[in-house]
N, CA, C and O atoms as CSV, one atom per row, in Angstrom:
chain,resi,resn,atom,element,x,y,z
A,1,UNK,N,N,5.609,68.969,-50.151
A,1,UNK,CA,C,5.682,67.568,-50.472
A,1,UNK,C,C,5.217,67.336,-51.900
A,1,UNK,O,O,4.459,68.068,-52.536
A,2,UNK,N,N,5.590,66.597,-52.167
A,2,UNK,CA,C,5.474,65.652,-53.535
A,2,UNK,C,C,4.057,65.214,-53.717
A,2,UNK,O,O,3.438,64.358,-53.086
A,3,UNK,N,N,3.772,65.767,-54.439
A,3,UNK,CA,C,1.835,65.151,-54.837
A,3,UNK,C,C,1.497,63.405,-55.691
A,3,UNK,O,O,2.165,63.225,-56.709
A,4,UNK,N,N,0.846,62.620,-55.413
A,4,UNK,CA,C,1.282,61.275,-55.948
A,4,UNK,C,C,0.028,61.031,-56.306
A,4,UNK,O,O,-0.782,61.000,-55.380
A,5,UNK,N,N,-0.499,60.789,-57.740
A,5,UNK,CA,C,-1.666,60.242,-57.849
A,5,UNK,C,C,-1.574,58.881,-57.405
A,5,UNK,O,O,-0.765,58.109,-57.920
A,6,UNK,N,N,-2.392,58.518,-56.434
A,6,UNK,CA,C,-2.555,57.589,-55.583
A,6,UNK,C,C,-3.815,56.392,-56.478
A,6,UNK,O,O,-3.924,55.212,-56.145
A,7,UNK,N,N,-4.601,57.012,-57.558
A,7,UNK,CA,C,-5.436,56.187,-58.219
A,7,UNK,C,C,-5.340,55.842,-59.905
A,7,UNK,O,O,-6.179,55.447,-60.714
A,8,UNK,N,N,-3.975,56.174,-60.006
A,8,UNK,CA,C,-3.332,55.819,-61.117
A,8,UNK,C,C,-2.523,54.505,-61.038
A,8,UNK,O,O,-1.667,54.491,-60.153
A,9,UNK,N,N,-2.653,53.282,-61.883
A,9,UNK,CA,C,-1.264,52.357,-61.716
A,9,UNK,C,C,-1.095,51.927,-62.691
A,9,UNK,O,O,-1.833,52.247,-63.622
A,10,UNK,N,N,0.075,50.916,-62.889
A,10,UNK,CA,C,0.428,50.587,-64.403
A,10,UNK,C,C,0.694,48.830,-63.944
A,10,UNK,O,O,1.229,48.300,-62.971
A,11,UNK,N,N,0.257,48.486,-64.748
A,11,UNK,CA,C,0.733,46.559,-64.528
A,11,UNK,C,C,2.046,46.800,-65.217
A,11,UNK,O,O,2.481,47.705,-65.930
A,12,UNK,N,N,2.439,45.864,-64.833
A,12,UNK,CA,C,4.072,45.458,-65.392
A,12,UNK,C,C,4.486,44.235,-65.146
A,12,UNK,O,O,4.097,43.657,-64.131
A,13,UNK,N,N,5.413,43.592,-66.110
A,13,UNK,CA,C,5.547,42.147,-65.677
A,13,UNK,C,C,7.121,42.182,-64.814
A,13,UNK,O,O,7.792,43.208,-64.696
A,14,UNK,N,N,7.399,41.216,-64.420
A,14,UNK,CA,C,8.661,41.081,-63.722
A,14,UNK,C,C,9.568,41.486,-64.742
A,14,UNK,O,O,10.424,42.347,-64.539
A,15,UNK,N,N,9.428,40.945,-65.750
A,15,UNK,CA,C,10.930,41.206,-66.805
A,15,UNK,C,C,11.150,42.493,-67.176
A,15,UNK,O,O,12.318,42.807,-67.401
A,16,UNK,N,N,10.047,43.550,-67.326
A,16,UNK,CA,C,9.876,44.883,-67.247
A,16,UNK,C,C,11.214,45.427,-66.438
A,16,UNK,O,O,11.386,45.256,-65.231
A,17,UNK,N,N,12.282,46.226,-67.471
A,17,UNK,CA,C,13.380,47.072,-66.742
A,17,UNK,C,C,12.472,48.239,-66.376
A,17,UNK,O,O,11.549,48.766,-66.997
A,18,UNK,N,N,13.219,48.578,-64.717
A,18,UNK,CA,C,12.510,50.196,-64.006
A,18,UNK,C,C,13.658,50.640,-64.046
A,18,UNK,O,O,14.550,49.882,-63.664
A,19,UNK,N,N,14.012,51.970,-64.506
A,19,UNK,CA,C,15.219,52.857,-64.045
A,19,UNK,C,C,15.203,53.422,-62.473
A,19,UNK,O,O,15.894,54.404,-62.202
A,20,UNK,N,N,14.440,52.811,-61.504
A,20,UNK,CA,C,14.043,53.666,-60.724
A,20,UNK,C,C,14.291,55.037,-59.983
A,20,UNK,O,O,14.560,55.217,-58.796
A,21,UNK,N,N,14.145,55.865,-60.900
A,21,UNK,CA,C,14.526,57.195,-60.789
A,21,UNK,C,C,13.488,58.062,-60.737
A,21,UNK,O,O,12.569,58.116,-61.554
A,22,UNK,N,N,13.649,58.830,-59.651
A,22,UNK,CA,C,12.695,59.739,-59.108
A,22,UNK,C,C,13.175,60.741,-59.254
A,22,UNK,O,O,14.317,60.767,-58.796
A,23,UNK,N,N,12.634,62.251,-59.993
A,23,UNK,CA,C,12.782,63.172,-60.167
A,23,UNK,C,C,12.481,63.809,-58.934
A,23,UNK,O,O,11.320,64.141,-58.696
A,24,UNK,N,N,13.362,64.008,-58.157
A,24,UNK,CA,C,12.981,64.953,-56.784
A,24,UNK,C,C,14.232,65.467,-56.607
A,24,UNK,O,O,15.257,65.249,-57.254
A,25,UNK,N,N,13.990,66.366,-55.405
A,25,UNK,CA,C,15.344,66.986,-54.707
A,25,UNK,C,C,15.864,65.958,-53.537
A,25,UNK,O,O,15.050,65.163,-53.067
A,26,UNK,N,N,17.015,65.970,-53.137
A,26,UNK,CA,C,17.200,65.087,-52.034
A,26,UNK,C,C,15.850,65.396,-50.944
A,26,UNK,O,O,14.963,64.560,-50.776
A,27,UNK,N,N,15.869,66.637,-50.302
A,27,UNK,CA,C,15.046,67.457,-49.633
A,27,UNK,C,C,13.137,66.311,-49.599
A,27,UNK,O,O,12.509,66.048,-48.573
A,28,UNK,N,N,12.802,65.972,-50.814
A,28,UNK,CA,C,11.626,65.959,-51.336
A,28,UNK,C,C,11.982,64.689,-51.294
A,28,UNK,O,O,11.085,64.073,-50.718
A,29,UNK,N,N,13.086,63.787,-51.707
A,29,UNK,CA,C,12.874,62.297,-51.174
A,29,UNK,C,C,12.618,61.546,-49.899
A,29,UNK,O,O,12.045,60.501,-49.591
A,30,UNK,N,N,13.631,63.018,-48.947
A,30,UNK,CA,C,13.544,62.298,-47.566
A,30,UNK,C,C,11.724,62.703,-47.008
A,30,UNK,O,O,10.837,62.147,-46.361
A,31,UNK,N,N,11.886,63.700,-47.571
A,31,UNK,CA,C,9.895,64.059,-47.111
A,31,UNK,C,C,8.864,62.565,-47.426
A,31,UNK,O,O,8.167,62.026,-46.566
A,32,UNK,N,N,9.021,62.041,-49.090
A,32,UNK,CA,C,8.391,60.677,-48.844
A,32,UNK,C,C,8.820,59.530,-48.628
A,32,UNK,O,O,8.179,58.565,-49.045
A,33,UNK,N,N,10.319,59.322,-47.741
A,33,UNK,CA,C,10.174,58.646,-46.985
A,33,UNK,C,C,10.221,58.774,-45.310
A,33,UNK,O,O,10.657,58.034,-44.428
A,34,UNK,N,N,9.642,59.909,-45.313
A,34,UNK,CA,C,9.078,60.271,-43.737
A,34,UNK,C,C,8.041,59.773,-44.073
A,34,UNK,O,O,7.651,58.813,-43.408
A,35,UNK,N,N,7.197,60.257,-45.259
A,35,UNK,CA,C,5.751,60.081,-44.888
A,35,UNK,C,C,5.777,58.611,-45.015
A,35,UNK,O,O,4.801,58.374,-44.303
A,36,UNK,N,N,6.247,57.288,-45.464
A,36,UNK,CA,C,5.888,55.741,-45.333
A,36,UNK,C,C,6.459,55.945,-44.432
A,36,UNK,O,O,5.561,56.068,-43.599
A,37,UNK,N,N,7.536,56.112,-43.836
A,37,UNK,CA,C,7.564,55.475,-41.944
A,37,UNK,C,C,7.029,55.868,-41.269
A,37,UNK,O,O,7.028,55.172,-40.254
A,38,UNK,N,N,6.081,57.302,-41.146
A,38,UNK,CA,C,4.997,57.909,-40.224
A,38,UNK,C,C,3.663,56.749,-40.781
A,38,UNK,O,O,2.891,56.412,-39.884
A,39,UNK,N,N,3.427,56.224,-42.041
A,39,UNK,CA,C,2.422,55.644,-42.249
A,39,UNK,C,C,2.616,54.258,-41.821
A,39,UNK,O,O,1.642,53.548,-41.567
A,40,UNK,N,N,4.210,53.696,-41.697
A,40,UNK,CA,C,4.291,52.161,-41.199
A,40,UNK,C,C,3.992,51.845,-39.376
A,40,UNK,O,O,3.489,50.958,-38.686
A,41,UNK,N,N,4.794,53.463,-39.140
A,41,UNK,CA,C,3.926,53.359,-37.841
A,41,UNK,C,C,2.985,53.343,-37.002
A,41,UNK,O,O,2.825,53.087,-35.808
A,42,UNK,N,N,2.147,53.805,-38.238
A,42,UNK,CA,C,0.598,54.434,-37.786
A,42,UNK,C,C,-0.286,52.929,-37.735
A,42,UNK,O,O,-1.246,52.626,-37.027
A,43,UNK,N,N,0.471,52.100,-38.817
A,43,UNK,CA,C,-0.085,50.891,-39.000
A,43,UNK,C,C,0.206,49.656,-38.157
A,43,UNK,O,O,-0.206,48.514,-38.362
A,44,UNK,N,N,1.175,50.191,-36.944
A,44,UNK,CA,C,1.625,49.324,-36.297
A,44,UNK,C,C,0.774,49.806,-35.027
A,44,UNK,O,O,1.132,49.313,-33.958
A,45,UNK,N,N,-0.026,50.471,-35.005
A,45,UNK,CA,C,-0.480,51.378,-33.922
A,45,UNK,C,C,0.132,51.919,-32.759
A,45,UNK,O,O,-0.387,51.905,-31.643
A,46,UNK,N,N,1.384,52.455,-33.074
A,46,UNK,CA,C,2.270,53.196,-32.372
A,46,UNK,C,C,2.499,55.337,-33.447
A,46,UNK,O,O,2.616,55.747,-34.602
A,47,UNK,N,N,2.428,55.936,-32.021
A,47,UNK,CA,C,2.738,57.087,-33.155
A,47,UNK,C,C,4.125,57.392,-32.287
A,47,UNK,O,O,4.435,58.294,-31.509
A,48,UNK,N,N,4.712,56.385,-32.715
A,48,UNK,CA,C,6.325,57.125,-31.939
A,48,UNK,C,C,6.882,58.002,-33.536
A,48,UNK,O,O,8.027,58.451,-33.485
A,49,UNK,N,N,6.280,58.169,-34.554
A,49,UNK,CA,C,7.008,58.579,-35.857
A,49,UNK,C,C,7.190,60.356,-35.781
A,49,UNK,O,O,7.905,60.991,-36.556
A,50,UNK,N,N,6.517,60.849,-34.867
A,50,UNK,CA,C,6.457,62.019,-34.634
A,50,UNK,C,C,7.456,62.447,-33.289
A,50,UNK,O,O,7.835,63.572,-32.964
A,51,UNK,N,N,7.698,61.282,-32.716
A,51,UNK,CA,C,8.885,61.974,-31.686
A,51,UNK,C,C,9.886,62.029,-32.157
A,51,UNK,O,O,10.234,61.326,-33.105
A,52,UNK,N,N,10.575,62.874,-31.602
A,52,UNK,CA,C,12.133,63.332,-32.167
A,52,UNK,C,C,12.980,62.760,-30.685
A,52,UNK,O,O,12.573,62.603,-29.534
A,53,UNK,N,N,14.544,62.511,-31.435
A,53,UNK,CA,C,15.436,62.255,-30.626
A,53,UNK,C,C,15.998,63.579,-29.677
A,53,UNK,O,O,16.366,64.715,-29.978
A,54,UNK,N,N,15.854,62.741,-28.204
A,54,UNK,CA,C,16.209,63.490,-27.250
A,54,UNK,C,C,17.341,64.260,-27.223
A,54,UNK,O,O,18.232,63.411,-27.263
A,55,UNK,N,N,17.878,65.356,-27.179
A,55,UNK,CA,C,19.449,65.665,-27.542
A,55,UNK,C,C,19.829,66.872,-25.676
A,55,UNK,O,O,19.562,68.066,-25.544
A,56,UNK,N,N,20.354,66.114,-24.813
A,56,UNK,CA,C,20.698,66.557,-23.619
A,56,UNK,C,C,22.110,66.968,-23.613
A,56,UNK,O,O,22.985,66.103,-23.571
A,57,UNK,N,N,22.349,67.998,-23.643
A,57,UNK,CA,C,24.184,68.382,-23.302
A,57,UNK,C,C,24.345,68.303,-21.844
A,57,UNK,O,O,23.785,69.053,-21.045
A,58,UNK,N,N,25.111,67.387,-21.563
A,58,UNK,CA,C,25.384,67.720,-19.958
A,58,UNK,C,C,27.127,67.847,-19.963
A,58,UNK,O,O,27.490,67.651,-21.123
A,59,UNK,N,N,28.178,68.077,-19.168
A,59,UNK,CA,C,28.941,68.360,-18.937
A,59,UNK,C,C,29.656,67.528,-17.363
A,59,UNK,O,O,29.343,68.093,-16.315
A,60,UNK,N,N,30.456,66.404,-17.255
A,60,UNK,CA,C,30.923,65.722,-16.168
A,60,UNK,C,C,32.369,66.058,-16.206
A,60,UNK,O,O,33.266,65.718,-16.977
A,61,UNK,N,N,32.331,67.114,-14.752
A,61,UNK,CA,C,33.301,67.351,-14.477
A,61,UNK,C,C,34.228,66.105,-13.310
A,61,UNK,O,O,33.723,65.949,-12.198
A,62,UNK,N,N,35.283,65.455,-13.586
A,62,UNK,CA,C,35.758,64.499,-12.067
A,62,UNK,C,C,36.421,65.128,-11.439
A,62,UNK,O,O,37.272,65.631,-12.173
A,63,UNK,N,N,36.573,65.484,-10.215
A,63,UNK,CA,C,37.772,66.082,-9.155
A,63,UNK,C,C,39.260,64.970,-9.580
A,63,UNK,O,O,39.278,63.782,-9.901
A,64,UNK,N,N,40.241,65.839,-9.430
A,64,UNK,CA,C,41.492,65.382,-10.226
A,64,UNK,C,C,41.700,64.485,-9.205
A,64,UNK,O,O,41.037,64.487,-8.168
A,65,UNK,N,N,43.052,63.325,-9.581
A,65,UNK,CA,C,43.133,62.148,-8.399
A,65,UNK,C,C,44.206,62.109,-7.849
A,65,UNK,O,O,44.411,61.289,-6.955
């Protein structure tokens, strides 16, 4: 993961252009935004952010008609 000084910030006014461009890999973007939705959930006091989707193969065969 991506290391973030967390006690660094910069004021800026609204009129301030951001390029907002993040030097990462795709790989390394989706990592921090796992980590804010594991942290939005944590703040909702639910830890569903750690379950994964159920994936069941089943197979329904019908007798012909």
């Amino acid at each position: 993961m991506m290391n973030v000084q967390r006690d660094k910030a910069r004021l800026r006014k609204l009129t301030d252009e951001d390029d907002d461009f993040v030097d990462a890999s795709p790989a390394e973007r989706l990592g921090m935004m796992w980590e804010l939705t594991a942290e939005v959930w944590s703040l909702q006091g639910q830890d569903g952010a750690q379950q994964r989707l159920q994936r069941h193969v089943a197979r329904l065969i019908r007798p012909p008609r």
